[in-house]
C-alpha positions in Angstrom: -9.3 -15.7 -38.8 -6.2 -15.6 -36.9 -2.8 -15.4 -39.6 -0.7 -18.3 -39.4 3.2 -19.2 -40.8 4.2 -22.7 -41.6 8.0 -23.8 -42.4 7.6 -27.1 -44.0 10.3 -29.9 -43.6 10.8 -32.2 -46.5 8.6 -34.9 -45.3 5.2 -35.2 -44.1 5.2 -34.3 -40.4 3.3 -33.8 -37.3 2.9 -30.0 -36.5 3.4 -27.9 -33.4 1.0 -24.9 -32.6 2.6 -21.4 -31.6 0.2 -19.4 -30.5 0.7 -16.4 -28.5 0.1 -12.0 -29.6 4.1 -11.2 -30.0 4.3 -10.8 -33.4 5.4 -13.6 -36.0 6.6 -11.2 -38.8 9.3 -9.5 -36.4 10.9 -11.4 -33.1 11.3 -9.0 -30.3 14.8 -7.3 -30.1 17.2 -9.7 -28.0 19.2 -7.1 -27.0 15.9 -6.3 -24.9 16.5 -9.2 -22.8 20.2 -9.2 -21.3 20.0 -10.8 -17.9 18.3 -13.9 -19.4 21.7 -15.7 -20.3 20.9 -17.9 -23.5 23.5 -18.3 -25.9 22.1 -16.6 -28.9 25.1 -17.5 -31.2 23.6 -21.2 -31.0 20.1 -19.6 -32.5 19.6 -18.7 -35.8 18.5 -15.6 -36.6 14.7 -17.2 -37.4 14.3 -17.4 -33.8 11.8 -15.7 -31.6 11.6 -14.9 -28.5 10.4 -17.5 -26.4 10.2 -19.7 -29.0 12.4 -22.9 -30.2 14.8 -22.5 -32.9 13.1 -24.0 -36.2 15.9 -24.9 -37.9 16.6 -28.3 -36.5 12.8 -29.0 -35.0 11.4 -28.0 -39.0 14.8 -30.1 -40.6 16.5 -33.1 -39.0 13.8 -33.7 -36.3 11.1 -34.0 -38.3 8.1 -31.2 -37.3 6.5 -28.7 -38.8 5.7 -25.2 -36.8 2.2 -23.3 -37.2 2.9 -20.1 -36.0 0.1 -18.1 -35.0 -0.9 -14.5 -34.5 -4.1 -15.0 -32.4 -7.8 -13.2 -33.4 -7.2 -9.3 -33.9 -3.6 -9.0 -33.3 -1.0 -7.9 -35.7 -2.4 -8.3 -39.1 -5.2 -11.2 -38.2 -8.7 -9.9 -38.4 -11.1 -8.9 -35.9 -11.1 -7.7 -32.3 -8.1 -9.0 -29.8 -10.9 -8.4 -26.9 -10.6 -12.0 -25.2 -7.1 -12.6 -24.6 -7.1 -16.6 -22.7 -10.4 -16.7 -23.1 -13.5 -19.1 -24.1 -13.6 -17.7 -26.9 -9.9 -18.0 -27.8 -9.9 -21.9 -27.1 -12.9 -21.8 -29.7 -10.2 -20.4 -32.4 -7.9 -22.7 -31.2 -9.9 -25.7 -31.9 -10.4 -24.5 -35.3 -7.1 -24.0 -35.7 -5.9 -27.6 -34.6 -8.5 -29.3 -36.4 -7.5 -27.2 -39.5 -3.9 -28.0 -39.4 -4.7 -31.8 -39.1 -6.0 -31.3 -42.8 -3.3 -29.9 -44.4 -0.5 -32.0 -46.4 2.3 -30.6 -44.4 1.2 -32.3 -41.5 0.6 -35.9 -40.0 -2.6 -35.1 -38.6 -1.0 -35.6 -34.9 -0.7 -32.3 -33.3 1.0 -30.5 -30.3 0.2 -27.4 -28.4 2.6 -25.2 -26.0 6.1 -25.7 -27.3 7.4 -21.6 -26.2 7.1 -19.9 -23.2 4.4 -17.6 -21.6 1.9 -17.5 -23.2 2.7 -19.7 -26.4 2.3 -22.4 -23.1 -0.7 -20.4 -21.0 -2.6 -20.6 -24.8 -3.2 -24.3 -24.7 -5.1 -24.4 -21.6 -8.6 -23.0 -22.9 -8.1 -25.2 -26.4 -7.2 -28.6 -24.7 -10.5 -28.4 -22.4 -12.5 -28.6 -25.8 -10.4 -31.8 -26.8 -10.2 -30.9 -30.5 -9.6 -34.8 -31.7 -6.1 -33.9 -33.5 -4.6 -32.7 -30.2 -2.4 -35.1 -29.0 -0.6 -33.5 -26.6 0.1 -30.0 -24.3 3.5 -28.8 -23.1 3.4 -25.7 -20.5 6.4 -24.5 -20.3 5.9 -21.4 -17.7 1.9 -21.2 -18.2 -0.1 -18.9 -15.9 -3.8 -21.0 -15.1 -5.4 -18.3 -13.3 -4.3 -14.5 -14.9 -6.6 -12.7 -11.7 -4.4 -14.8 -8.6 -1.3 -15.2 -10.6 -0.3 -12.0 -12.1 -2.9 -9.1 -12.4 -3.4 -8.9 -8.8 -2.4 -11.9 -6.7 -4.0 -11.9 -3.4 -6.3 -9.1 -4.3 -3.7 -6.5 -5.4 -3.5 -4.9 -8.9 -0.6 -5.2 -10.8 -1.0 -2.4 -13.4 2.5 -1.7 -14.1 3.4 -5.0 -15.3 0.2 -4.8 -17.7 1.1 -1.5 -18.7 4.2 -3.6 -19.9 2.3 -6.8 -21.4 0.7 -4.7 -23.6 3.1 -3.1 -24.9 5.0 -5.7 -25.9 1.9 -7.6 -27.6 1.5 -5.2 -30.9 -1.3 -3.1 -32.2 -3.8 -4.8 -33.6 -6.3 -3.4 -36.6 -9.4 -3.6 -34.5 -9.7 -3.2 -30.3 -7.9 -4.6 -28.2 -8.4 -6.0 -24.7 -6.6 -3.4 -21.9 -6.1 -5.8 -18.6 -4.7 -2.6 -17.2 -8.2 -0.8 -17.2 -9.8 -4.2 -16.6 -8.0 -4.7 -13.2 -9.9 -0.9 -12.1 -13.1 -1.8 -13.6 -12.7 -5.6 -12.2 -11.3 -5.6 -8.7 -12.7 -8.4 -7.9 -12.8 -12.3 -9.2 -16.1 -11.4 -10.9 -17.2 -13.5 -14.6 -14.9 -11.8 -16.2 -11.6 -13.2 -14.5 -13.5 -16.5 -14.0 -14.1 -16.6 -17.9 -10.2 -17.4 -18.0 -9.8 -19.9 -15.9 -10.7 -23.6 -17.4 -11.6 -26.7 -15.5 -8.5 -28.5 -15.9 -9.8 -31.6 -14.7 -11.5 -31.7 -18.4 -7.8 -32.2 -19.4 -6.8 -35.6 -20.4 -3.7 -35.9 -23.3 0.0 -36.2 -22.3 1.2 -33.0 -20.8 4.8 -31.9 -19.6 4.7 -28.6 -17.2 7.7 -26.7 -16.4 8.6 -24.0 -14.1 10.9 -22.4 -11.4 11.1 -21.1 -8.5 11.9 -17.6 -9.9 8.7 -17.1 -11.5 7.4 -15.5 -8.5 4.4 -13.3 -9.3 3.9 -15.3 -12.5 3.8 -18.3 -13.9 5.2 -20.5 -10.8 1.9 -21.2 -8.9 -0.1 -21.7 -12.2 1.9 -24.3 -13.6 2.2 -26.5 -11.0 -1.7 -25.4 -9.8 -2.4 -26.6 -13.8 -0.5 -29.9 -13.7 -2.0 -30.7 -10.3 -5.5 -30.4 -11.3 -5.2 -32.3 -14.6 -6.3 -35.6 -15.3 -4.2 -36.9 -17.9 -2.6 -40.3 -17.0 0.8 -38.9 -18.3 1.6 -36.0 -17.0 5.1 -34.7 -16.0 6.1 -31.7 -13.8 9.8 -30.0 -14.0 10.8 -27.5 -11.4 13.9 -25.8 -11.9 16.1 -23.5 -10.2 17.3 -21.5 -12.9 16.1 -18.5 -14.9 13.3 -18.6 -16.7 14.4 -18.6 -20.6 18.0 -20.1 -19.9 16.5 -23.1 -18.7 14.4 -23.5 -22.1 17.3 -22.8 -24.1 19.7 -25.6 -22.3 20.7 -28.5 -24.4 19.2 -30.9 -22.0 15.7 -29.4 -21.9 15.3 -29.0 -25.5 16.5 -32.9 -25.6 13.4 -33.4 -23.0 11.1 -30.9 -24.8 12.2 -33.0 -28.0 11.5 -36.6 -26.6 8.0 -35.7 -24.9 7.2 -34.6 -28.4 9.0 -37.6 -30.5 6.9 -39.9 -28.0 3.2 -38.4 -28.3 3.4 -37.2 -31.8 5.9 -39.5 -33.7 5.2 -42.7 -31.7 8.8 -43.5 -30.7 9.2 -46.3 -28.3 11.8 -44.1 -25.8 11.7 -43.9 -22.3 9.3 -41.1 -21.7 6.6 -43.0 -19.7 9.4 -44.0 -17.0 10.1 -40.4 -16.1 9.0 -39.8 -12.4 5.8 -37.3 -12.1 7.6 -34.9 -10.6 11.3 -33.7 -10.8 12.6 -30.8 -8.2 15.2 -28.5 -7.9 15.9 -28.1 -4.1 18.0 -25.0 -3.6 20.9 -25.2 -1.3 22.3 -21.6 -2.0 21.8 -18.6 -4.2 22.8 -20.9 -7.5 23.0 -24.4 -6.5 20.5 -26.9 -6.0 20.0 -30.7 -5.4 17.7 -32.8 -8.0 15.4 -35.4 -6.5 12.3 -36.9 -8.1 8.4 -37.3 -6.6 5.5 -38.8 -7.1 3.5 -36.5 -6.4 3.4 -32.1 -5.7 3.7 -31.4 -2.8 5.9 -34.1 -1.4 4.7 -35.5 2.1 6.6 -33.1 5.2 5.2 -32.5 8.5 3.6 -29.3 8.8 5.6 -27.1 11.9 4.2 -24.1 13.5 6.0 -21.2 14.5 4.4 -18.6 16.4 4.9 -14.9 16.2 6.0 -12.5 19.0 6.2 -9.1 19.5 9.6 -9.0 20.5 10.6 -10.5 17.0 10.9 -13.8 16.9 9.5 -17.1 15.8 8.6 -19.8 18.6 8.0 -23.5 17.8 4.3 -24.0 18.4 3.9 -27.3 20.1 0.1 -27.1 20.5 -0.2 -25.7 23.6 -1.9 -22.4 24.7 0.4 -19.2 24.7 0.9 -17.8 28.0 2.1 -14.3 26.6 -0.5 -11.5 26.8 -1.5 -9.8 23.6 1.3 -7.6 22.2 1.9 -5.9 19.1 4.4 -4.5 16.7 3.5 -2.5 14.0 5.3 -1.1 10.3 4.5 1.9 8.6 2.4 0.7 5.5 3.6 3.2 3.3 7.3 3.3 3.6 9.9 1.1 1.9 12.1 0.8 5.0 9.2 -0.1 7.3 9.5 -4.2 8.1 8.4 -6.3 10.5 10.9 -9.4 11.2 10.2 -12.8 13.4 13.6 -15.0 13.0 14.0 -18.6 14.0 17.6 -19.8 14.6 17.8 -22.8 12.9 19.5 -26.1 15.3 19.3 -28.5 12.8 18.8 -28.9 8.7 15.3 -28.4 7.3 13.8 -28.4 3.7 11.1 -26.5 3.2 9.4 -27.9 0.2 6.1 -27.4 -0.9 3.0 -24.9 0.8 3.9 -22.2 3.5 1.2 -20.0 4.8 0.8 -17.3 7.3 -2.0 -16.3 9.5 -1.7 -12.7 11.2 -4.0 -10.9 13.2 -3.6 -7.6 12.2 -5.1 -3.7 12.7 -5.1 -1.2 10.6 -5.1 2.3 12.8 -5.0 4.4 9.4 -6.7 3.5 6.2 -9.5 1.1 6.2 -7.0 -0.9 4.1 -3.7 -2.2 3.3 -1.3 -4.6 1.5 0.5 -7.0 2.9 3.8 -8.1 1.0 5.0 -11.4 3.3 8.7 -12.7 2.6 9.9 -16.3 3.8 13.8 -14.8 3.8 16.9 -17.6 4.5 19.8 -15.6 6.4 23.0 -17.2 6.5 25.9 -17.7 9.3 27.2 -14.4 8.2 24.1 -12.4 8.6 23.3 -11.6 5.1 20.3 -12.6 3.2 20.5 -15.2 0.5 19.2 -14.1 -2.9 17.8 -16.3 -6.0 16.9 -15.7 -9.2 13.6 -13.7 -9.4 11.5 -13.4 -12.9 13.8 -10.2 -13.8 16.4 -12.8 -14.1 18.6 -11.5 -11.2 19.1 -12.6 -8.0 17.0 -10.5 -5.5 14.3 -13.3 -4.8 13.4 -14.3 -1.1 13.1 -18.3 -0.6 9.1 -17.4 -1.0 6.6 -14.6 -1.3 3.0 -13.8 -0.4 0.6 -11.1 -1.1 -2.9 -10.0 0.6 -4.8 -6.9 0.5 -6.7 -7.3 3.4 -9.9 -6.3 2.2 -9.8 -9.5 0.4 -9.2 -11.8 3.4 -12.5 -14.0 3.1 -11.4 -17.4 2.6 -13.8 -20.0 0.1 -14.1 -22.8 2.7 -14.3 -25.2 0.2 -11.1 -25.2 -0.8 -8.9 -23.3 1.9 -6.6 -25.5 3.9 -4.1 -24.5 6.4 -1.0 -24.5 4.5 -2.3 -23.1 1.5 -5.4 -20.0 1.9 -7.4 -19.7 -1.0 -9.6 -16.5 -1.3 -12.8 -16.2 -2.9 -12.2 -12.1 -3.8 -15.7 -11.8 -4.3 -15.9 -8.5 -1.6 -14.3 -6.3 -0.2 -14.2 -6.2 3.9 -12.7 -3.0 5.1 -10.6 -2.8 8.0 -12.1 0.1 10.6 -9.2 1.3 13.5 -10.6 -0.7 16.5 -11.1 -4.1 14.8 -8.4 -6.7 14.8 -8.7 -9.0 12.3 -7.3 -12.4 10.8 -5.6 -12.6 7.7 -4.4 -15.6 5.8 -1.5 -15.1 3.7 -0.8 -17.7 0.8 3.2 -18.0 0.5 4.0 -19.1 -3.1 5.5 -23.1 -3.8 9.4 -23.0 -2.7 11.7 -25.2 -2.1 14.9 -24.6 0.2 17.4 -26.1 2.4 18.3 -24.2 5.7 21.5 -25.5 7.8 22.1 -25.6 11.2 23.0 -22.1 11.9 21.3 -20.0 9.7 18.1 -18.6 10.2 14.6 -18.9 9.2 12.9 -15.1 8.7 9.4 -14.1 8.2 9.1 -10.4 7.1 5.9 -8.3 6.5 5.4 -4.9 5.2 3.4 -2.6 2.7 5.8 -2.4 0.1 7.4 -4.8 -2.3 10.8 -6.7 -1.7 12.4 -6.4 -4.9 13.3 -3.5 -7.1 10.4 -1.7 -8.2 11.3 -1.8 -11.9 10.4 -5.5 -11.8 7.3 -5.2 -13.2 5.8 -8.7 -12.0 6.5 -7.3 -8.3 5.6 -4.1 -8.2 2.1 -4.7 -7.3 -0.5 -1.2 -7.4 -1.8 1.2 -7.1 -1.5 0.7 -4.0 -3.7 0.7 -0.4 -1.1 1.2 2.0 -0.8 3.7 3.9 0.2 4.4 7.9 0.5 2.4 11.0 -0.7 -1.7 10.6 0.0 -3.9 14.1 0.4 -7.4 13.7 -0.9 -8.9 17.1 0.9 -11.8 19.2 -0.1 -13.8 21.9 -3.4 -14.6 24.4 -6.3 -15.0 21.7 -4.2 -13.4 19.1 -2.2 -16.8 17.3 -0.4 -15.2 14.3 2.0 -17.8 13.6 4.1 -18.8 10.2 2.5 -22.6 8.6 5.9 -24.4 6.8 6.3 -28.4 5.2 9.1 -30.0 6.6 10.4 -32.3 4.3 12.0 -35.8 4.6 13.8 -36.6 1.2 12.3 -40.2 -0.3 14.6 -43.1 0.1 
């Protein structure tokens, strides 16, 4: 049975679940996370990383916390071998439906109020509606660990797992290695699948947050969760911040506070008139404009740009090409080896929402590759704008995209045009004469480009960002020598973006 902490206000309360492997006996050092930029003099020392401060949630505001190491990590019993797993979401029911029986609580009670995984952790319990649950918050929450992190678009991300597990503890029994897991499971086999839930099954109040710098992790499965739910209330935050700054900020913990005071205290506030979706929509490296939705993606005409050889990007107005097939071509396996199609841009655009991109490409050295695809906004001055990326530092493009290409096929089912989806269930290998077609999914972004500036697609073998950020540095890796990227005749690689109109 998993091992569980409880502070215990003075009155009887309702009771939030934090469930997650990183220890509640010992938070993790702070000085261990630098760039993040919370004010850790305004926490006391009881709290954890990624966690809310106790002291005024368990005092003055009326909750109780149950603080949970999950099944076979740190001191609880048994085997931690199905981390986000059926089997997880079984203990979790158990667990709610326990803490609903306990003095210290009310009976009414929440799931998700950390980061990470205390958020990813309420998926697989909330699809087994334990009565008692009342109601989710994802605040950053993965919803598919295979496309999201461990190897989006078919690449393996081992060093960042390497990393994952090494801040989750030791256990007393086995635990599960996702490093070894993403060798022995390359593709989205039962395994991956396993971890996945049909949100739809998802029905109490939920409020999912998440920003544009979570890149590589928990961006596309928030708002990919909150989509698919079918919860009546259900509220979706985009920011443009850093990832654990924004849940320290006064005003978020006063939103964090009133979705909880509404759902599991019953107070009459304002929390059903909140729009379904609130966006940050970046007009530089650090500022950003804040508009609210109804919906994610906001409505935006879909504009084609099509690739040529002599690097640029041409506004695709439907018509045939009348260039003959060209190429150019990057060396897979070097750093320094990019190919670049700019756009200067005439008037202002926002590209909110879905971008894809479709290349035909041939591989003239390995029968495969990777393909790491930036959507990069360069200023009047010719430099590149930067954002905050999930390291917390400002080296993000406006959007990225990864494909091995091996893992090309597309599931027809659910693949549109603005947003490939992969069904990773084989590998096709690229052989030197074929050219093939590749559909590259470019992450959710939001961005304003001005008259002026320009609009830049790059693609190479190698990631963007500095290889000791663990959720970019995707690997091992299959690229190696000469990949062309084909233009013109029968050869359309072109770059998909929304073009959005701001709602009156």
């Amino acid at each position: 049975m998993p091992t569980c902490t409880v502070p215990i206000p003075a009155s009887e309360p309702p009771t939030l679940v934090l469930f997650a492997p990183f220890g509640k006996h010992e938070a993790v050092p702070r000085e261990r996370f630098q760039n993040m930029r919370v004010d850790f003099e305004k926490l006391s020392q009881h709290t954890h990383w990624e966690l809310p401060d106790p002291l005024p949630w368990c005092g003055e505001w009326g909750y109780s916390f149950l603080l949970v190491d999950p099944r076979g990590t740190w001191w609880s019993e048994g085997d931690a071998s199905n981390h986000i797993s059926p089997e997880e979401g079984r203990d979790g029911y158990d667990i709610v439906e326990w803490a609903s029986q306990q003095e210290w609580s009310t009976g009414d009670i929440g799931w998700g109020c950390g980061v990470s995984y205390y958020a990813m952790s309420a998926y697989q319990t909330a699809v087994l509606k334990p009565p008692h649950l009342k109601a989710i918050m994802i605040w950053e929450g993965i919803s598919d660990i295979y496309r999201e992190v461990n190897a989006p678009g078919g690449i393996p991300n081992v060093p960042f797992q390497h990393f994952w597990m090494n801040i989750t503890g030791n256990g007393l029994g086995m635990t599960e290695d996702h490093a070894a897991a993403s060798i022995e499971h390359p593709l989205f086999d039962e395994y991956w699948q396993s971890k996945v839930v049909d949100w739809n099954l998802i029905n109490v109040p939920v409020l999912e947050v998440t920003g544009w710098s979570s890149l590589g992790l928990h961006l596309r499965g928030t708002i990919e969760g909150w989509k698919q739910m079918s919860s009546p209330n259900k509220y979706l935050i985009i920011h443009a911040g850093r990832e654990w700054s924004e849940f320290y900020k006064d005003e978020n913990i006063n939103k964090q506070r009133l979705f909880w005071d509404r759902y599991l205290q019953h107070v009459a506030n304002d929390v059903e008139k909140w729009p379904r979706v609130e966006l940050a929509v970046r007009t530089s490296a650090t500022e950003s404009l804040r508009r609210l939705e109804s919906d994610f993606p906001p409505k935006a005409q879909l504009i084609k740009y099509r690739l040529t050889a002599d690097g640029k990007l041409v506004l695709n107005d439907g018509s045939a090409s009348n260039s003959p097939p060209r190429y150019v071509a990057f060396i897979a396996h070097k750093s320094s080896s990019v190919a670049l199609f700019d756009f200067k841009i005439d008037r202002r655009i926002e590209i909110t929402g879905y971008s894809s991109v479709k290349l035909f490409i041939q591989g003239l050295s390995f029968p495969d590759v990777d393909l790491f695809v930036a959507l990069q906004k360069i200023d009047k001055d010719g430099q590149t704008v930067k954002y905050y990326n999930s390291t917390q530092k400002l080296e993000a493009d406006a959007s990225f995209g990864w494909l091995r290409a091996s893992h090309r096929e597309l599931d027809t089912a659910k693949n549109t045009p603005e947003r490939p989806v992969h069904l990773h269930q084989r590998r096709l290998w690229l052989r030197p004469q074929d050219i093939v077609e590749v559909n590259v999914e470019l992450w959710p972004s939001s961005t304003i480009w001005e008259a002026g500036e320009t609009l830049r697609l790059a693609v190479k073998g190698t990631t963007f960002t500095d290889q000791e950020n663990m959720t970019q540095f995707k690997g091992p890796s299959h690229s190696f020598g000469e990949v062309s990227i084909w233009t013109g005749g029968e050869y359309e690689s072109e770059l998909l973006v929304p073009d959005v109109t701001p709602s009156k």
